[in-house]
CHARMM internal coordinates of N, CA and C (Angstrom, degrees):
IC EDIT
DIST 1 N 1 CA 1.4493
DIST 1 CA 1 C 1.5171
ANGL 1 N 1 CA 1 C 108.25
DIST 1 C 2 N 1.3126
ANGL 1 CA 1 C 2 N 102.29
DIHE 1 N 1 CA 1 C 2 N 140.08
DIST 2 N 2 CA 1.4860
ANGL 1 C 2 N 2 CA 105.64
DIHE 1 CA 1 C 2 N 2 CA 179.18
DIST 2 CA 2 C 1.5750
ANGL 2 N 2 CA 2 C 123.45
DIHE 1 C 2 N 2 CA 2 C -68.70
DIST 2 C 3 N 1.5460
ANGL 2 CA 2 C 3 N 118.44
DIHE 2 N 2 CA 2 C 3 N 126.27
DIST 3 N 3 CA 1.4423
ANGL 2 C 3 N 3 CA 95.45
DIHE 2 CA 2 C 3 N 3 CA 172.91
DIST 3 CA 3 C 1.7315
ANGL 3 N 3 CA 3 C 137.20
DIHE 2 C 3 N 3 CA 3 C -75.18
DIST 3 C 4 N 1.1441
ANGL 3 CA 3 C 4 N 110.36
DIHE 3 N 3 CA 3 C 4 N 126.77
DIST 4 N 4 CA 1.6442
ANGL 3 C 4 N 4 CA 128.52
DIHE 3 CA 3 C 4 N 4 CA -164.98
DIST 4 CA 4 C 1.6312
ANGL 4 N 4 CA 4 C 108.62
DIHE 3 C 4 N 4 CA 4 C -110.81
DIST 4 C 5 N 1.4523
ANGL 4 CA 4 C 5 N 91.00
DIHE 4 N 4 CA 4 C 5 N 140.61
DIST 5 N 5 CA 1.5060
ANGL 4 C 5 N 5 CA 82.19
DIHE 4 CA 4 C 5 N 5 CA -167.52
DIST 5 CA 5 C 1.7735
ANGL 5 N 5 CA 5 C 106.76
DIHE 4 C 5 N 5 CA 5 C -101.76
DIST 5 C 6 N 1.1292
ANGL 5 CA 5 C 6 N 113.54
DIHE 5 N 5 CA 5 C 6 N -168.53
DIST 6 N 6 CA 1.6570
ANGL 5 C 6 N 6 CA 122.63
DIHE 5 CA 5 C 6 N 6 CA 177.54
DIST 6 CA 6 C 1.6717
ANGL 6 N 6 CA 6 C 120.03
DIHE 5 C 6 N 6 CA 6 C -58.60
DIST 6 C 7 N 1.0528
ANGL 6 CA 6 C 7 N 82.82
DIHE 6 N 6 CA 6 C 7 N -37.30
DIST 7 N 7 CA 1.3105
ANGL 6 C 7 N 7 CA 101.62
DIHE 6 CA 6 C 7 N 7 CA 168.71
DIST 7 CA 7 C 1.5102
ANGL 7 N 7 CA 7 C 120.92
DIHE 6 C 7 N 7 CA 7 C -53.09
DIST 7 C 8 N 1.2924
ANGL 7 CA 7 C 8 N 123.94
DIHE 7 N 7 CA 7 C 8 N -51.22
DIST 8 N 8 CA 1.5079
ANGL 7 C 8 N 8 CA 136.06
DIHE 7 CA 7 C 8 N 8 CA -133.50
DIST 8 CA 8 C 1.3608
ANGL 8 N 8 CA 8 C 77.46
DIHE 7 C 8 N 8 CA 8 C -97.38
DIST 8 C 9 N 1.9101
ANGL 8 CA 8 C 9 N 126.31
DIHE 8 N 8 CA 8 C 9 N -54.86
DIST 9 N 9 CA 1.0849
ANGL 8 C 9 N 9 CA 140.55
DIHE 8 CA 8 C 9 N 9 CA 174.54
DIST 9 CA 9 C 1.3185
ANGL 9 N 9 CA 9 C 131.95
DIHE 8 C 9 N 9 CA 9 C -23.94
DIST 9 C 10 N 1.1897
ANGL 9 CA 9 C 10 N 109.96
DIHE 9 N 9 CA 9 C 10 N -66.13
DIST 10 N 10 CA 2.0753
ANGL 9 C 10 N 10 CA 133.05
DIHE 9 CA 9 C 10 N 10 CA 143.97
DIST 10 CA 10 C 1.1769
ANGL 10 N 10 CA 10 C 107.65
DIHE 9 C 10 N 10 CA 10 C -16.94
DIST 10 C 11 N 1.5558
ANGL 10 CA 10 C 11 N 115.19
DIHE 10 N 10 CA 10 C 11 N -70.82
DIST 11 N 11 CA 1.2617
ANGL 10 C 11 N 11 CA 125.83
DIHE 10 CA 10 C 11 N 11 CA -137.01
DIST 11 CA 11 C 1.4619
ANGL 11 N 11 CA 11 C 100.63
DIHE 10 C 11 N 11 CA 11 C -88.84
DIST 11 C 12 N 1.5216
ANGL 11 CA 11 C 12 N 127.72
DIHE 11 N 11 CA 11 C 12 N -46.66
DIST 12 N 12 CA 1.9278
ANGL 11 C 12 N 12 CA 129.81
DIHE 11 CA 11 C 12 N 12 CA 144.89
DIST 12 CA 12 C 1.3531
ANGL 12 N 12 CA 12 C 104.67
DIHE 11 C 12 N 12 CA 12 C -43.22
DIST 12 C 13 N 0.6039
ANGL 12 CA 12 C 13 N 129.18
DIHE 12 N 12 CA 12 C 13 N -60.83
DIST 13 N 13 CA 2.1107
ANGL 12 C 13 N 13 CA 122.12
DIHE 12 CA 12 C 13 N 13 CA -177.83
DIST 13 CA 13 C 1.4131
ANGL 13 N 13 CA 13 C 85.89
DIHE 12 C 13 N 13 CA 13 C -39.44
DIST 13 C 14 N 1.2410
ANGL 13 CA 13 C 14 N 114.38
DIHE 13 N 13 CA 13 C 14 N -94.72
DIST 14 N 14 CA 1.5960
ANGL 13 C 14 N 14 CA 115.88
DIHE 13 CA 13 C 14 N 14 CA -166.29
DIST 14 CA 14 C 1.3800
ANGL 14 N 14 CA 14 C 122.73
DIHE 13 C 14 N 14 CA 14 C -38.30
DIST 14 C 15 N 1.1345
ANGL 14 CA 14 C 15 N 110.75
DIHE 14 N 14 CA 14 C 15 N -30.94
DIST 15 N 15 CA 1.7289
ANGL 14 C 15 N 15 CA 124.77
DIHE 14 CA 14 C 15 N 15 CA 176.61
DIST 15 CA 15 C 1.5906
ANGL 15 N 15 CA 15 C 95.30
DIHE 14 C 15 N 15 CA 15 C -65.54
DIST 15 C 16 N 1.3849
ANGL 15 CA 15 C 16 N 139.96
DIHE 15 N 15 CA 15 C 16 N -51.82
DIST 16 N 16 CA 0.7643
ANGL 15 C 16 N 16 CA 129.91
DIHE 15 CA 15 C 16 N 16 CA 174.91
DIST 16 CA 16 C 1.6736
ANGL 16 N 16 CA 16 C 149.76
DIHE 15 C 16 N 16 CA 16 C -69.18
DIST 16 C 17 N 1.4074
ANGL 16 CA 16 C 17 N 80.45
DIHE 16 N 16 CA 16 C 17 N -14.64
DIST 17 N 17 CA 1.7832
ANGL 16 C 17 N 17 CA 110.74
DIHE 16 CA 16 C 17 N 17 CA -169.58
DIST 17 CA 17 C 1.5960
ANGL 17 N 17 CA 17 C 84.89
DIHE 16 C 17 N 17 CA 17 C -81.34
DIST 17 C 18 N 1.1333
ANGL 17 CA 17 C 18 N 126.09
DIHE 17 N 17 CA 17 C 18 N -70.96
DIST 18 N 18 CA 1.8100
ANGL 17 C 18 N 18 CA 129.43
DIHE 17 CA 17 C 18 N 18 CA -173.37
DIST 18 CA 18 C 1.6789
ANGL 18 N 18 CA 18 C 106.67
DIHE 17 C 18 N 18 CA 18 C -43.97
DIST 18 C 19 N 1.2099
ANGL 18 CA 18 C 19 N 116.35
DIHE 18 N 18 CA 18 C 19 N -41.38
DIST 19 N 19 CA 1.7376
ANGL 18 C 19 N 19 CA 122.18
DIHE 18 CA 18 C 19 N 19 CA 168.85
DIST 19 CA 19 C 1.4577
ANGL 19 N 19 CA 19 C 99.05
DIHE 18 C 19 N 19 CA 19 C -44.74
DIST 19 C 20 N 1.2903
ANGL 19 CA 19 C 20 N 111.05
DIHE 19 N 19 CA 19 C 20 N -56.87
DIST 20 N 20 CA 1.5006
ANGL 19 C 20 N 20 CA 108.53
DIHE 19 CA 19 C 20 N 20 CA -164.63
DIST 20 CA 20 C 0.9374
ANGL 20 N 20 CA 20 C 137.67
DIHE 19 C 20 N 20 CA 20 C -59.16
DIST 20 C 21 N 1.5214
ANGL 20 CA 20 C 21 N 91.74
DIHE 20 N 20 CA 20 C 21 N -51.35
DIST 21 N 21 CA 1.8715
ANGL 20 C 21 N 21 CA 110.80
DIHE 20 CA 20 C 21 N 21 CA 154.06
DIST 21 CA 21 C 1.2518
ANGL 21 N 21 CA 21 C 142.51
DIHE 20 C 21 N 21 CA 21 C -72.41
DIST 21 C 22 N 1.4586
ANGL 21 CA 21 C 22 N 92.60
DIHE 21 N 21 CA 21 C 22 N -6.49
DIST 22 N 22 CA 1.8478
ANGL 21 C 22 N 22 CA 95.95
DIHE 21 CA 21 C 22 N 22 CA 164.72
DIST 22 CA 22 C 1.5343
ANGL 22 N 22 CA 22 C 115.13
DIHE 21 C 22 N 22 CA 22 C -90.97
DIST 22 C 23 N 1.6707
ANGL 22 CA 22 C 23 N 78.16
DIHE 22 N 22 CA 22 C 23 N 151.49
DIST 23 N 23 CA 1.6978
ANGL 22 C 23 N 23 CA 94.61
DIHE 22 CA 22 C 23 N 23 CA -177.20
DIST 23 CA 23 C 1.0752
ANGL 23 N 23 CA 23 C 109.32
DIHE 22 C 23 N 23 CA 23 C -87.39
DIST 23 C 24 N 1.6058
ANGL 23 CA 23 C 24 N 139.93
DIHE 23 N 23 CA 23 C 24 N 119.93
DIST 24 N 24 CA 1.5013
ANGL 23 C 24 N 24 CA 142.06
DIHE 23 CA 23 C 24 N 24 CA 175.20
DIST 24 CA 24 C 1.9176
ANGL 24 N 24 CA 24 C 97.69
DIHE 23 C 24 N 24 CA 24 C -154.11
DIST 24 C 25 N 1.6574
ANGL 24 CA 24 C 25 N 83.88
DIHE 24 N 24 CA 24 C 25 N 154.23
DIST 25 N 25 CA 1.7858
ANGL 24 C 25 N 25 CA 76.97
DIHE 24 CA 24 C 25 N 25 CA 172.88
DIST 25 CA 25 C 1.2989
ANGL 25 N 25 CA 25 C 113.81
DIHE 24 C 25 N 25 CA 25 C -105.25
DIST 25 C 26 N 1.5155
ANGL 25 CA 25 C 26 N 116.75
DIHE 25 N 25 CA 25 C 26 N 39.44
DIST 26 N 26 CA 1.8039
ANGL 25 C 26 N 26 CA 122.65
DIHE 25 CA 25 C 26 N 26 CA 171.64
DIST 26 CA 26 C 1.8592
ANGL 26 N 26 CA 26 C 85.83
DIHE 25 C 26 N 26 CA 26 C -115.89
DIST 26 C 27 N 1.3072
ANGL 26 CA 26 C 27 N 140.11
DIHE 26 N 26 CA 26 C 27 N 65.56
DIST 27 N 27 CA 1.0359
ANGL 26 C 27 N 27 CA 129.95
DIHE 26 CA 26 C 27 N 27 CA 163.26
DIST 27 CA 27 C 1.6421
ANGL 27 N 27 CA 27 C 99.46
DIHE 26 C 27 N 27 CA 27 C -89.92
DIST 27 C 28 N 1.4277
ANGL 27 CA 27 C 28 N 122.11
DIHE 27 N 27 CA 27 C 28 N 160.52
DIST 28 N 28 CA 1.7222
ANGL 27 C 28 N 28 CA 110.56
DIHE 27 CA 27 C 28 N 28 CA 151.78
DIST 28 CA 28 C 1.2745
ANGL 28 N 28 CA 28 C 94.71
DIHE 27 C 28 N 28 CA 28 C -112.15
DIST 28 C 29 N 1.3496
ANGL 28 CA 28 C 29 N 93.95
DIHE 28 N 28 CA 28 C 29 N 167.17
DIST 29 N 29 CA 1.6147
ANGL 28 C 29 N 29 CA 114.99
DIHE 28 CA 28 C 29 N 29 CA -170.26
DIST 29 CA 29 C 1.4513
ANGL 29 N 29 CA 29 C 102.20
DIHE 28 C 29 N 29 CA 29 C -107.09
DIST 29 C 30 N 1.9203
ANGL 29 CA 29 C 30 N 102.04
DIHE 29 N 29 CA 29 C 30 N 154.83
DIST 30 N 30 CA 1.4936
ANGL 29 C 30 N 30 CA 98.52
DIHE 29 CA 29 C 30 N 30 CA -162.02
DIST 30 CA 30 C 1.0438
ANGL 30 N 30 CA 30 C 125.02
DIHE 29 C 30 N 30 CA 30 C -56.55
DIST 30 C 31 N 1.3373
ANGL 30 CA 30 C 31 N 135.15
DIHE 30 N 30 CA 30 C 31 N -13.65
DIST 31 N 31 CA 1.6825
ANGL 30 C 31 N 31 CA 128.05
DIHE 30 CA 30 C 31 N 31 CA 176.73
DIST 31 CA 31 C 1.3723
ANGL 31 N 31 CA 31 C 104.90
DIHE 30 C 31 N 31 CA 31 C -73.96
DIST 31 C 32 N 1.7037
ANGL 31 CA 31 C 32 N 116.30
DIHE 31 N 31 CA 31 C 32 N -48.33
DIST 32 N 32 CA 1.4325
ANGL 31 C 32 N 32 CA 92.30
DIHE 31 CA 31 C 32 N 32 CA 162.79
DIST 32 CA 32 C 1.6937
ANGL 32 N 32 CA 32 C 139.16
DIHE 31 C 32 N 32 CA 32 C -43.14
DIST 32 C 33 N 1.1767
ANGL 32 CA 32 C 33 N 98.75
DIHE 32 N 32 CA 32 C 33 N -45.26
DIST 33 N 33 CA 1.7665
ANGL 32 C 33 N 33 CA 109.59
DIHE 32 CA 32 C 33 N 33 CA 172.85
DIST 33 CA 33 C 1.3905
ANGL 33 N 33 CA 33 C 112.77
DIHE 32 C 33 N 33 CA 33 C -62.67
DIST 33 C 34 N 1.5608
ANGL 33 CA 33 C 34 N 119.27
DIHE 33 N 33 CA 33 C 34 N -32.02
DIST 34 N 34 CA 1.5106
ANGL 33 C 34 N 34 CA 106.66
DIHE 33 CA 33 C 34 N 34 CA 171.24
DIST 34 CA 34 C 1.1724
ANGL 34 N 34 CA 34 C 95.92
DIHE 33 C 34 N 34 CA 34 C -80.37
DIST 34 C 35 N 1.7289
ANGL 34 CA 34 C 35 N 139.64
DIHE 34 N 34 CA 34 C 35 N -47.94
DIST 35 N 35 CA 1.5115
ANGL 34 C 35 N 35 CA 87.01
DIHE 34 CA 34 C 35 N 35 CA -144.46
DIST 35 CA 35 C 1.5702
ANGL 35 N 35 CA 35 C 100.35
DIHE 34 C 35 N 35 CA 35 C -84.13
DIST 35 C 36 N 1.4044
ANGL 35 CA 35 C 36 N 117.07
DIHE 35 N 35 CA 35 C 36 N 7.01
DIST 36 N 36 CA 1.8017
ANGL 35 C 36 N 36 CA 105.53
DIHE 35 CA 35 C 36 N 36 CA 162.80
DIST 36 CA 36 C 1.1593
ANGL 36 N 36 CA 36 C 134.24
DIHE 35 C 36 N 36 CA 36 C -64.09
DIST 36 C 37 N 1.2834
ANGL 36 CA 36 C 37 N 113.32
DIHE 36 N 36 CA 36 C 37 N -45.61
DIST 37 N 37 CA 1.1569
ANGL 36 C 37 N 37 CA 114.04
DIHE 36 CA 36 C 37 N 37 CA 155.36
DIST 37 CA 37 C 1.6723
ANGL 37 N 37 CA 37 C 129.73
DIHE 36 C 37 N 37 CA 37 C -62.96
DIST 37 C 38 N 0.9960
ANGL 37 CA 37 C 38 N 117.87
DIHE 37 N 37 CA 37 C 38 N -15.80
DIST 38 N 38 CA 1.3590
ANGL 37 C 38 N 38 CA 119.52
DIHE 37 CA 37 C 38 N 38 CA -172.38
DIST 38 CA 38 C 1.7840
ANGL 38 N 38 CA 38 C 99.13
DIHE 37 C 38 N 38 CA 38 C -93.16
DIST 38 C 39 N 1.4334
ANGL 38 CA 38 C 39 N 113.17
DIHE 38 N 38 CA 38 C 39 N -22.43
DIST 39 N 39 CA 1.5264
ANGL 38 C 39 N 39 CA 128.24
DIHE 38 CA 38 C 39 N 39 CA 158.44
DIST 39 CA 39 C 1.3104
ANGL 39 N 39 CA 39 C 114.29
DIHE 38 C 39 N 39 CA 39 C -52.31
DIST 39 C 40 N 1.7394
ANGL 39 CA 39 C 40 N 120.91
DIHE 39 N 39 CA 39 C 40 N -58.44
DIST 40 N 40 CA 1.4211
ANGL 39 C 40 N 40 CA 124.78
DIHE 39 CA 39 C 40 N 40 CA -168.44
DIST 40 CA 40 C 1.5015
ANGL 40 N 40 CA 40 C 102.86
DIHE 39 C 40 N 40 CA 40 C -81.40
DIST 40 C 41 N 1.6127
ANGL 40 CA 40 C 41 N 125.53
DIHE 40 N 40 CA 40 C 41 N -19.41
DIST 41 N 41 CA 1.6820
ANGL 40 C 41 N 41 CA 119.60
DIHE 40 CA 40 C 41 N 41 CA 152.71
DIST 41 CA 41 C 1.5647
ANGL 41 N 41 CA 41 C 105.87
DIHE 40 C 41 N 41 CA 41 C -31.94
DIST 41 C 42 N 1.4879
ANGL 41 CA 41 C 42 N 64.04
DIHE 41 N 41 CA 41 C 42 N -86.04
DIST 42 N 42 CA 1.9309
ANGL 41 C 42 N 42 CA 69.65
DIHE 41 CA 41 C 42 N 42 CA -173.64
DIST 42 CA 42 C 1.5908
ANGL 42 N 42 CA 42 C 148.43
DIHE 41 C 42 N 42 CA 42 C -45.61
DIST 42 C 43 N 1.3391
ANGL 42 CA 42 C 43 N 99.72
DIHE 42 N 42 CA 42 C 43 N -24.98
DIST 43 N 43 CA 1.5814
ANGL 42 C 43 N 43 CA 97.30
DIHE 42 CA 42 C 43 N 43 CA 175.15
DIST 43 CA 43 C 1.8053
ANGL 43 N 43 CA 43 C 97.30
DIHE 42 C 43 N 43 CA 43 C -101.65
DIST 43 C 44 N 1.5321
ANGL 43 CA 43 C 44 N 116.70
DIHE 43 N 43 CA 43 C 44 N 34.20
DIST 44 N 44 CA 1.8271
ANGL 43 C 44 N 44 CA 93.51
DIHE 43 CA 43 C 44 N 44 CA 161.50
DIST 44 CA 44 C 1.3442
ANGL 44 N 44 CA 44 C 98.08
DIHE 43 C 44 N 44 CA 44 C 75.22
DIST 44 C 45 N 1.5721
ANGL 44 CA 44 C 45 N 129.49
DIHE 44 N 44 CA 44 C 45 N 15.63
DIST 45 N 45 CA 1.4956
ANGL 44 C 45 N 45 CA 113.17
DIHE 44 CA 44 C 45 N 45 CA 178.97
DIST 45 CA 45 C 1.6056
ANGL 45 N 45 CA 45 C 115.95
DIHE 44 C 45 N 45 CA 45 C -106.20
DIST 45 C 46 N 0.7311
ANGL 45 CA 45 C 46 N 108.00
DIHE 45 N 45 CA 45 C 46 N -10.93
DIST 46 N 46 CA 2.0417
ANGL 45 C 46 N 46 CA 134.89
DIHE 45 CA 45 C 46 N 46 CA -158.04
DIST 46 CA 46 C 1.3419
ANGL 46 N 46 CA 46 C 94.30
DIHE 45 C 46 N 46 CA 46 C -150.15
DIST 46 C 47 N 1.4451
ANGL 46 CA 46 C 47 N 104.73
DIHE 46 N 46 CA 46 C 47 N 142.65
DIST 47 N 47 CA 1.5848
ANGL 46 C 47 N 47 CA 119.95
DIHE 46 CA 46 C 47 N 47 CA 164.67
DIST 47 CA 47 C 1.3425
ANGL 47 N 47 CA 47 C 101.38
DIHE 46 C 47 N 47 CA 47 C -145.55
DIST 47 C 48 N 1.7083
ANGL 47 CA 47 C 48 N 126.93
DIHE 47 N 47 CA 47 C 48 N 111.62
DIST 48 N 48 CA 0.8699
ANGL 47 C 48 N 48 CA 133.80
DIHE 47 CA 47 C 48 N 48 CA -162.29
DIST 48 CA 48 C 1.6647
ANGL 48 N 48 CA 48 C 106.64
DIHE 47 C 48 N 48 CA 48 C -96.91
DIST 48 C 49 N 1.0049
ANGL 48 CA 48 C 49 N 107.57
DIHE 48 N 48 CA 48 C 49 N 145.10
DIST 49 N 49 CA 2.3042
ANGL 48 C 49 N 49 CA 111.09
DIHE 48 CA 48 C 49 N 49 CA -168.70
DIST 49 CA 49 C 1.8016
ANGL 49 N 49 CA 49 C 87.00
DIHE 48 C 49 N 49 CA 49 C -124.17
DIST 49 C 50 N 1.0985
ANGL 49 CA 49 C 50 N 103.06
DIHE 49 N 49 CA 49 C 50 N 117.94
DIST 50 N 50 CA 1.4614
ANGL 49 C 50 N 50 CA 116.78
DIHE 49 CA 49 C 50 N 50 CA 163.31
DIST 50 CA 50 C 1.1799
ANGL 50 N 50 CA 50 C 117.26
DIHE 49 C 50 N 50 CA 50 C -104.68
DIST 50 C 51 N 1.5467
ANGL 50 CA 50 C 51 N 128.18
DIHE 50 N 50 CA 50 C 51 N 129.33
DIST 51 N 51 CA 1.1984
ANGL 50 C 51 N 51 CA 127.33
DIHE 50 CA 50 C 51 N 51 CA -147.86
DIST 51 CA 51 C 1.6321
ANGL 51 N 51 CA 51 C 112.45
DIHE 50 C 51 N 51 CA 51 C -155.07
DIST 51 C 52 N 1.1982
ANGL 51 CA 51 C 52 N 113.55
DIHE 51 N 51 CA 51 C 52 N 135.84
DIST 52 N 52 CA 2.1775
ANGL 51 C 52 N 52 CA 100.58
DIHE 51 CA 51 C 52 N 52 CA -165.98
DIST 52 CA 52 C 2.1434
ANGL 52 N 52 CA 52 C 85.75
DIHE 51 C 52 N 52 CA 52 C -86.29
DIST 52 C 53 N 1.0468
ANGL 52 CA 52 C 53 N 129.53
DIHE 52 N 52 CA 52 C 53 N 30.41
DIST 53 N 53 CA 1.7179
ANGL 52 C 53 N 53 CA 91.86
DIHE 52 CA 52 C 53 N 53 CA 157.79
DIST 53 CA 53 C 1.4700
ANGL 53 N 53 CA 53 C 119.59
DIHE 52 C 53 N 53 CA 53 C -127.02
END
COOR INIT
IC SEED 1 N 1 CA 1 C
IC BUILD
């Protein structure tokens, strides 16, 4: 995995948070989003950190 800094991190969070909250009718629905993400697990593309805070 490439190293990414804090920065880049923020700035995809937020990129993503506005996806969420916008209203459009090309949203996917959460099973789509899991099993994408549960796709980019798997092929080495995403490494997901689960974390209690």
């Amino acid at each position: 995995m490439a190293d990414v800094s804090w920065d880049e991190i923020r700035s995809l969070r937020a990129d993503f948070l506005n996806l969420q909250l916008s209203e459009t009718t090309n949203k996917l629905s959460e099973r789509n989003c899991v099993e994408l993400i549960g796709l980019l697990v798997k092929e080495g593309l995403l490494n997901v950190i689960y974390t209690t805070d």
